[in-house]
C-alpha positions in Angstrom: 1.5 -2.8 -14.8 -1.4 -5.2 -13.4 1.1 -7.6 -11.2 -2.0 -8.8 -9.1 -4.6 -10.4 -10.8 -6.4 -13.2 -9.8 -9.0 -14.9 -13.0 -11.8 -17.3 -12.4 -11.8 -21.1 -12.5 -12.9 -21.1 -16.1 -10.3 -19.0 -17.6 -8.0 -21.0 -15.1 -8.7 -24.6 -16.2 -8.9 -23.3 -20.3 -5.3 -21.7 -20.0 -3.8 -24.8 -17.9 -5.2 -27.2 -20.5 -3.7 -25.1 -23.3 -0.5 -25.2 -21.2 -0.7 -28.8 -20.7 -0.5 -29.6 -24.5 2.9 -27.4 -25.2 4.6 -28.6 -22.4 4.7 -32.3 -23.0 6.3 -32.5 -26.1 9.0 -30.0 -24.3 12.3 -31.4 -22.6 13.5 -27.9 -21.4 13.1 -25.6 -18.3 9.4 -24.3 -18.6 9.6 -20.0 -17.1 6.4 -18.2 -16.9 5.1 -15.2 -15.9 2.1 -13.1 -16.2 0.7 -10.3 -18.2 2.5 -7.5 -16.1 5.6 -5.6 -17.1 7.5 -6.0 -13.9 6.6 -9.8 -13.8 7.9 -10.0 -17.6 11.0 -8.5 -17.1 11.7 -10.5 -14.0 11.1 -14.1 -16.1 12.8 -12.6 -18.9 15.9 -11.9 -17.1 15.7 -15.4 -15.2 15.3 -17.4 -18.6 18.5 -15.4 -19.9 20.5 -16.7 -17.0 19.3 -20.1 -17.6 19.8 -20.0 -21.5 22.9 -18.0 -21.7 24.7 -17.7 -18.3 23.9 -21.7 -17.6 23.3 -23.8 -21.1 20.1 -25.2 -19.5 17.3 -25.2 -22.2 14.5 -22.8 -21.7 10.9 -22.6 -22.3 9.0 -19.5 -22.0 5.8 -19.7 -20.9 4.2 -15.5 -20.7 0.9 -13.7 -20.6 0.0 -16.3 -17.7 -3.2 -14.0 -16.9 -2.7 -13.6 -13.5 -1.5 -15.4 -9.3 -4.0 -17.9 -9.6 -3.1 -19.2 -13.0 0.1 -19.3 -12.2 0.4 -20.5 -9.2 -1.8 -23.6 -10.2 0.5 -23.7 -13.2 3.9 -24.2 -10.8 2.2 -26.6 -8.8 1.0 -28.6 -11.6 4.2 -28.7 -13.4 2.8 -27.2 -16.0 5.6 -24.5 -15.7 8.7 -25.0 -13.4 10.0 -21.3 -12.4 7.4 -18.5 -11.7 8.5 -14.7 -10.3 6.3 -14.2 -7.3 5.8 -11.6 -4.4 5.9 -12.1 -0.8 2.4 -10.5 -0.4 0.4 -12.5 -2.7 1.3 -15.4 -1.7 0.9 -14.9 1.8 -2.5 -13.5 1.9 -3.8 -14.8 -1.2 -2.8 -18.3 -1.2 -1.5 -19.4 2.5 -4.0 -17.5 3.5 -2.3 -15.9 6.1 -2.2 -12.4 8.5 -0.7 -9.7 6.6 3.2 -9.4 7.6 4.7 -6.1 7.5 8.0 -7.2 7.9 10.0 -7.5 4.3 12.1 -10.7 6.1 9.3 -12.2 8.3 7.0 -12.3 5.3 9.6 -14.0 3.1 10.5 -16.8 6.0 6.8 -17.5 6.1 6.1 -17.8 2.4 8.7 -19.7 1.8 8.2 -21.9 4.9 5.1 -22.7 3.6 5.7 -23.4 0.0 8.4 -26.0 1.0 5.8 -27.5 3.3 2.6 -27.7 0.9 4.0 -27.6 -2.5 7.6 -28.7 -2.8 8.3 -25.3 -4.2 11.6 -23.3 -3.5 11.3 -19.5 -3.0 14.8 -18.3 -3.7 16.0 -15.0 -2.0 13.6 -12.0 -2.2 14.6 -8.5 -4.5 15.6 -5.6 -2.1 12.7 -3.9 -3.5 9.3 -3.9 -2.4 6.6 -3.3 -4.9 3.8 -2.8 -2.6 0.3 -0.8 -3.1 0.8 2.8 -3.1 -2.4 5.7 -2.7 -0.7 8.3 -4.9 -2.8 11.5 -5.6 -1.8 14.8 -8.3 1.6 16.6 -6.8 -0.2 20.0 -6.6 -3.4 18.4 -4.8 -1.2 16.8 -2.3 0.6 20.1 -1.3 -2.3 22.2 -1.2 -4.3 20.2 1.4 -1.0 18.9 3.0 -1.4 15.7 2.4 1.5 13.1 3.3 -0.2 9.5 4.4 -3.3 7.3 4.1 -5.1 8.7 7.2 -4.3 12.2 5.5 -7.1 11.5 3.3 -9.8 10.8 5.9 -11.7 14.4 5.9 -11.3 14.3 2.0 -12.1 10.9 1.3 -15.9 10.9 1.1 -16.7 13.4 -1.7 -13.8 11.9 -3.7 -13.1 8.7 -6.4 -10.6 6.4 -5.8 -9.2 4.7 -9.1 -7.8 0.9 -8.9 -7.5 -2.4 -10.6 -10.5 -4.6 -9.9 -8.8 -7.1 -8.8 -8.1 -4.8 -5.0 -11.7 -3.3 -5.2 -12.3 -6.5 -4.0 -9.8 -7.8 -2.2 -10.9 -8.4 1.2 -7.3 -9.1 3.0 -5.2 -6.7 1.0 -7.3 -4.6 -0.8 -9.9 -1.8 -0.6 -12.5 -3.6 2.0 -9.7 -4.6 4.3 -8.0 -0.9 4.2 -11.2 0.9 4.7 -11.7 -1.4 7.6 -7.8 -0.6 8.7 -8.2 2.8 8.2 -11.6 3.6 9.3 -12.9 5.6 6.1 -14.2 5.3 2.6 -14.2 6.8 -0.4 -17.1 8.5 -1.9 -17.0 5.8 -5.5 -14.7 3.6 -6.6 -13.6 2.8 -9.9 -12.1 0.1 -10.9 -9.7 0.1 -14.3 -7.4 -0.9 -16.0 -4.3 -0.2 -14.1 -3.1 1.6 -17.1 -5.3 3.5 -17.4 -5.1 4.5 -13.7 -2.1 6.8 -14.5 -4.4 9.0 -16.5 -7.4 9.0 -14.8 -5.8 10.8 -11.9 -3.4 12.9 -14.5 -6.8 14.1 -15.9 -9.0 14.7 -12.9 -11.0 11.5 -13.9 -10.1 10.1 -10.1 -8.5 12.0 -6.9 -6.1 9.2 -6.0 -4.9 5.7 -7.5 -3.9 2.6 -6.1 -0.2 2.2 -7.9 2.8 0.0 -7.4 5.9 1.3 -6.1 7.9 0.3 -8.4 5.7 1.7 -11.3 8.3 4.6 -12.9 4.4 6.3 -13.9 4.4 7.6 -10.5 7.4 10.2 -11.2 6.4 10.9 -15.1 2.4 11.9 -14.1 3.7 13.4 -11.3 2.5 11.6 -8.2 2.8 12.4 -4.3 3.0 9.0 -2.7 1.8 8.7 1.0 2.9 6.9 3.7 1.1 3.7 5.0 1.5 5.2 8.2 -1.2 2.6 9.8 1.4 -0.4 8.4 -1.8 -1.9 5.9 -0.2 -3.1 3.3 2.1 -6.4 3.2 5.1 -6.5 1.5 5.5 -7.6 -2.3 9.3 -8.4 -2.5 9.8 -10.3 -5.6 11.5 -13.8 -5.3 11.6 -16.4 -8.0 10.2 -19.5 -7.0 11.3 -23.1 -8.3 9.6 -26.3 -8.0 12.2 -28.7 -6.0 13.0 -31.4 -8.4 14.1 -28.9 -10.9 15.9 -27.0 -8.6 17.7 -29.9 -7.6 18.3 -31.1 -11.2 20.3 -28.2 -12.0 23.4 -27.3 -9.9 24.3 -23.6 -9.3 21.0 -22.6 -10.9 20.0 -20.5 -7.4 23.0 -19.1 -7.2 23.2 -17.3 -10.4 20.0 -16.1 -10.3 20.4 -14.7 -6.9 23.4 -12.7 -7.9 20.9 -11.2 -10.1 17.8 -10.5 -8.2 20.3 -9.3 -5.3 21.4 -6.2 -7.2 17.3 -5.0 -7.9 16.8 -1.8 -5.5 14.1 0.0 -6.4 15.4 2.6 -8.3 16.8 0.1 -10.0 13.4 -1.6 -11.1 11.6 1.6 -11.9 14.1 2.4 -14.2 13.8 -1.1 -15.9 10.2 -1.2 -15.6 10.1 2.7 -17.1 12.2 1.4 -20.3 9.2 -0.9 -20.9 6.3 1.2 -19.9 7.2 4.5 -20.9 10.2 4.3 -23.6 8.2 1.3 -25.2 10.7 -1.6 -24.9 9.9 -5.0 -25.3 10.6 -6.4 -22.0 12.8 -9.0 -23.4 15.6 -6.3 -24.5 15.3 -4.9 -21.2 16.2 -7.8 -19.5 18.9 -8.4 -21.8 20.2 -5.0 -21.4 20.4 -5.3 -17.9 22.1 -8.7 -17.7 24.6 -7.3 -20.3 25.0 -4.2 -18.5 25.9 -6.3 -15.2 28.3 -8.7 -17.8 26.2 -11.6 -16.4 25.5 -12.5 -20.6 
């Protein structure tokens, strides 16, 4: 579940341009969303509401790639609603200090999306899908392991496995939290994020940058620590909406924040585990769950 990947300016412009050629000829509410499962199941369930809970005409727009192709797609129009986390857009597009603070981080994001692009950030999940060092159960309780700074006598002679996209991350990712924390690791290897959940299950890596919210933690069996030096932001989910189409369509925020409202995070890892382990398209997930809450 890759919810954080950022492509390059070719793959950018090539995928907008392709975007930009189905969305003229359509006179309905464009939803996207990116390659991830969380992120599909998320503007699955938002295109539902619009589609069956609202009559508005939907559009869906997936396999986006990653933030910066869609975020350049919501601001160009080229799609209209876009799930989004709290993190991301703060350090990755603001440009902004990391806030801890699930609320604080929120106000600023959506602060500043009203101010620079005219784009709405409607009320954030209760869950917080933020990075999370997870090492082998059995590792973790034989070297008493319970936090990030746990790993600092261990850290040099081992491999930590992540997605490439936080090997390189200088705010929020591996060169800002060795800098945090004050250690490294002996290698890292960048994957797949996938692929991640094996790598560690087979001895291929010591420890994995996962999601929170990923429900691979609990079926490889997974110790999560504590960021018990506050590193990582926080990635609530919200989904955002550009202005005018918010404003075109009364009550549309309101029913999708009756939604988003009852996502705890058991809640998500169960939905995102009926995708990514019991091998559900996450279309039928989101349908079961807006069925199951007698939304549709």
């Amino acid at each position: 579940m890759t919810r954080r990947s950022l492509l390059g300016g070719i793959g950018t412009a090539a995928t907008l341009a392709a975007l930009g050629s189905r969305v003229r000829a359509a006179n309905a509410v464009k939803v996207g969303w990116t390659t991830d499962t969380e992120q599909s199941i998320l503007g699955n369930i938002t295109a539902l509401i619009l589609e069956k809970k609202l009559g508005i005409p939907v559009e869906r727009i997936g396999n986006l790639g990653g933030t910066g192709i869609a975020h350049q797609a919501i601001i160009d129009g080229a799609i209209d609603i876009y799930p989004d986390y709290t993190g991301d857009a703060l350090a990755n597009v603001l440009k902004k200090d990391v806030i801890t603070d699930p609320q604080k981080a929120w106000e600023a994001v959506r602060d500043g999306y009203a101010e620079k692009y005219k784009i709405t950030w409607l009320k954030p999940t209760p869950f917080n899908n933020t990075y999370a060092l997870a090492l082998k159960e059995p590792k973790a309780q034989e070297l008493n392991i319970t936090t990030i700074s746990g790993l600092a006598p261990q850290a040099p002679k081992w491999k930590l496995g992540c997605s490439v996209e936080f090997a390189g991350r200088p705010i929020d990712g591996y060169p800002g939290m060795a800098k945090h924390y004050g250690f490294e690791f002996g290698s890292v290897k960048p994957m797949d994020v996938g692929l991640m959940y094996t790598a560690v299950d087979s001895g291929e890596v010591d420890v994995i940058v996962a999601f929170a919210t990923d429900a691979r933690i609990g079926k490889v069996g997974l110790r999560v620590l504590a960021d018990d030096k506050l590193f990582f932001p926080s990635y609530n989910a919200a989904i955002t909406v550009r202005d005018e189409v918010l404003k075109a369509h009364a009550g549309m925020a309101e029913a999708i924040e009756a939604v988003t409202s009852t996502l705890q995070t058991p809640v998500q890892i169960k939905l995102n585990g009926r995708a990514d382990i019991d091998g559900l398209p996450p279309e039928t997930v989101a349908e079961e769950y807006l069925k199951q809450l007698k939304v549709i």
